[in-house]
C-alpha positions as CSV (number, residue, x, y, z in Angstrom):
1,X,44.5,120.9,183.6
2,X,46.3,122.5,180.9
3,X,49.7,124.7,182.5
4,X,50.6,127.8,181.2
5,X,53.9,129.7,181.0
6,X,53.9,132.6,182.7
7,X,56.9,134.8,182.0
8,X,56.7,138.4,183.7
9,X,59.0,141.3,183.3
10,X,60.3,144.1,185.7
11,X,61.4,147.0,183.0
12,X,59.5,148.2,180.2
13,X,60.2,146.9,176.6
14,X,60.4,149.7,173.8
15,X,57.3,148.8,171.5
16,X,60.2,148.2,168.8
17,X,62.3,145.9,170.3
18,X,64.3,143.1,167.8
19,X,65.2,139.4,168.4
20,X,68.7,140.4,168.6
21,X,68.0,142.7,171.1
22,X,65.9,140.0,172.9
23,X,66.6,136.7,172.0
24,X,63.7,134.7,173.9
25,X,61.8,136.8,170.9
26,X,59.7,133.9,168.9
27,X,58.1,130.3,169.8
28,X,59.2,127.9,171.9
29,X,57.6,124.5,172.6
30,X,57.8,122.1,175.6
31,X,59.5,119.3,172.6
32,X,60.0,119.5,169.1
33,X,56.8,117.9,168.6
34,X,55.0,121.1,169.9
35,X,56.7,123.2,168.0
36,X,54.5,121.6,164.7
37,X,51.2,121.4,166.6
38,X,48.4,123.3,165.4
39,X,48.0,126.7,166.2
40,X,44.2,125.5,168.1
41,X,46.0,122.9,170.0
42,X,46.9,122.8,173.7
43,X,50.5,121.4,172.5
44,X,51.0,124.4,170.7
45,X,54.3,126.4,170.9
46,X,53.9,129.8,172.9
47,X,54.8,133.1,171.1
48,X,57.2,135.7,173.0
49,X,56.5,138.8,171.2
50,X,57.7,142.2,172.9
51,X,54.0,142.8,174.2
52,X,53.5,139.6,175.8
53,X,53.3,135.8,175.5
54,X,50.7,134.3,174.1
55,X,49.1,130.7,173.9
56,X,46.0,128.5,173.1
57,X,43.1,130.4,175.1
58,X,45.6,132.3,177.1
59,X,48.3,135.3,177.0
60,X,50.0,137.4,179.0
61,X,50.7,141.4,178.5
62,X,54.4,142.1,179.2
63,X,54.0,144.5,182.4
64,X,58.7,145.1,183.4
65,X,61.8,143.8,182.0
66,X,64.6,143.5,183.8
67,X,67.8,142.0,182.0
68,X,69.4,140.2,185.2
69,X,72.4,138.9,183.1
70,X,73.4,140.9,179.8
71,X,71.9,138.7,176.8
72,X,71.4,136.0,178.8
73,X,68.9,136.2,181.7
74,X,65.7,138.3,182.1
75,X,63.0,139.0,185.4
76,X,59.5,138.9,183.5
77,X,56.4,141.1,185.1
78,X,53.3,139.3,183.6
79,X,49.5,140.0,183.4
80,X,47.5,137.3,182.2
81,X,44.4,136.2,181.2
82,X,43.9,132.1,181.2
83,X,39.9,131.1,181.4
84,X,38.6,134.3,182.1
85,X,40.7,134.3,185.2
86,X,43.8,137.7,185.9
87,X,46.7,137.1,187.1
88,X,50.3,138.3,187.9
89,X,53.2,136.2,187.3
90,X,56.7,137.0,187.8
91,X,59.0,134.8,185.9
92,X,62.9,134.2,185.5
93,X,63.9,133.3,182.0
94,X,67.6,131.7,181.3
95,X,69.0,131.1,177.5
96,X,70.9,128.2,178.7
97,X,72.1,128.1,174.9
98,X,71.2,129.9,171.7
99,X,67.6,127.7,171.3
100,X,67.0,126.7,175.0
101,X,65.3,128.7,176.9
102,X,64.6,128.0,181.2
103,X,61.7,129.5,182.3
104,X,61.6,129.5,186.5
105,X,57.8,130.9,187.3
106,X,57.3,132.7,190.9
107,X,56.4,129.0,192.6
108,X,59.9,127.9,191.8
109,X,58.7,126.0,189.1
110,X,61.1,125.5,186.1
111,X,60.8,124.6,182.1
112,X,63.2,124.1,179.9
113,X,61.6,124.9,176.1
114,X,62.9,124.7,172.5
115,X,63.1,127.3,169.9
116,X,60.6,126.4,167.2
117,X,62.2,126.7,163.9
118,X,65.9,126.9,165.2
């Protein structure tokens, strides 16, 4: 069974929000190797865009942001869609350095991920 990253937010995100505003803006795979999969590949990197996160047969609409540590650490409200199925996810996600990105998801699960490209 394939797992998804959840990542939900608890304050709204302006519709024009930058990476330097938000630098968890862009992809971010589980390894470098993800990072070149295909974009129809469960190995593919998922996309943080300001409206959601978004992966092979799966994304998630970016519900509250709430920046718990300035430019460092955010609280993610999610809605997501993975198989058909809806679900809310609350997620904690930590730039333990400027391309490493922690993501703790609601079950106390953690991930540590890669900026693609960085």
């Amino acid at each position: 069974m394939r797992h998804v990253i959840l990542l939900p937010l608890l304050a709204a995100l302006p519709a024009a929000v930058s990476a330097a505003e938000a630098p968890w803006i862009g992809d971010w795979g589980i390894s470098p190797d993800s990072c070149a999969a295909p974009m129809l590949s469960d190995d593919r990197p998922t996309s943080f865009t300001a409206e959601g996160l978004y992966g092979h047969e799966w994304s998630c609409d970016l519900e509250t942001l709430d920046e718990v540590m300035p430019g460092r650490a955010w609280k993610a409200g999610l809605s997501c869609l993975d198989m058909g199925e809806t679900l809310a996810v609350t997620e904690l996600w930590v730039l333990t350095e400027p391309d490493a990105l922690t993501v703790i998801d609601d079950m106390g699960g953690t991930m540590r991920l890669t900026r693609c490209g960085g």
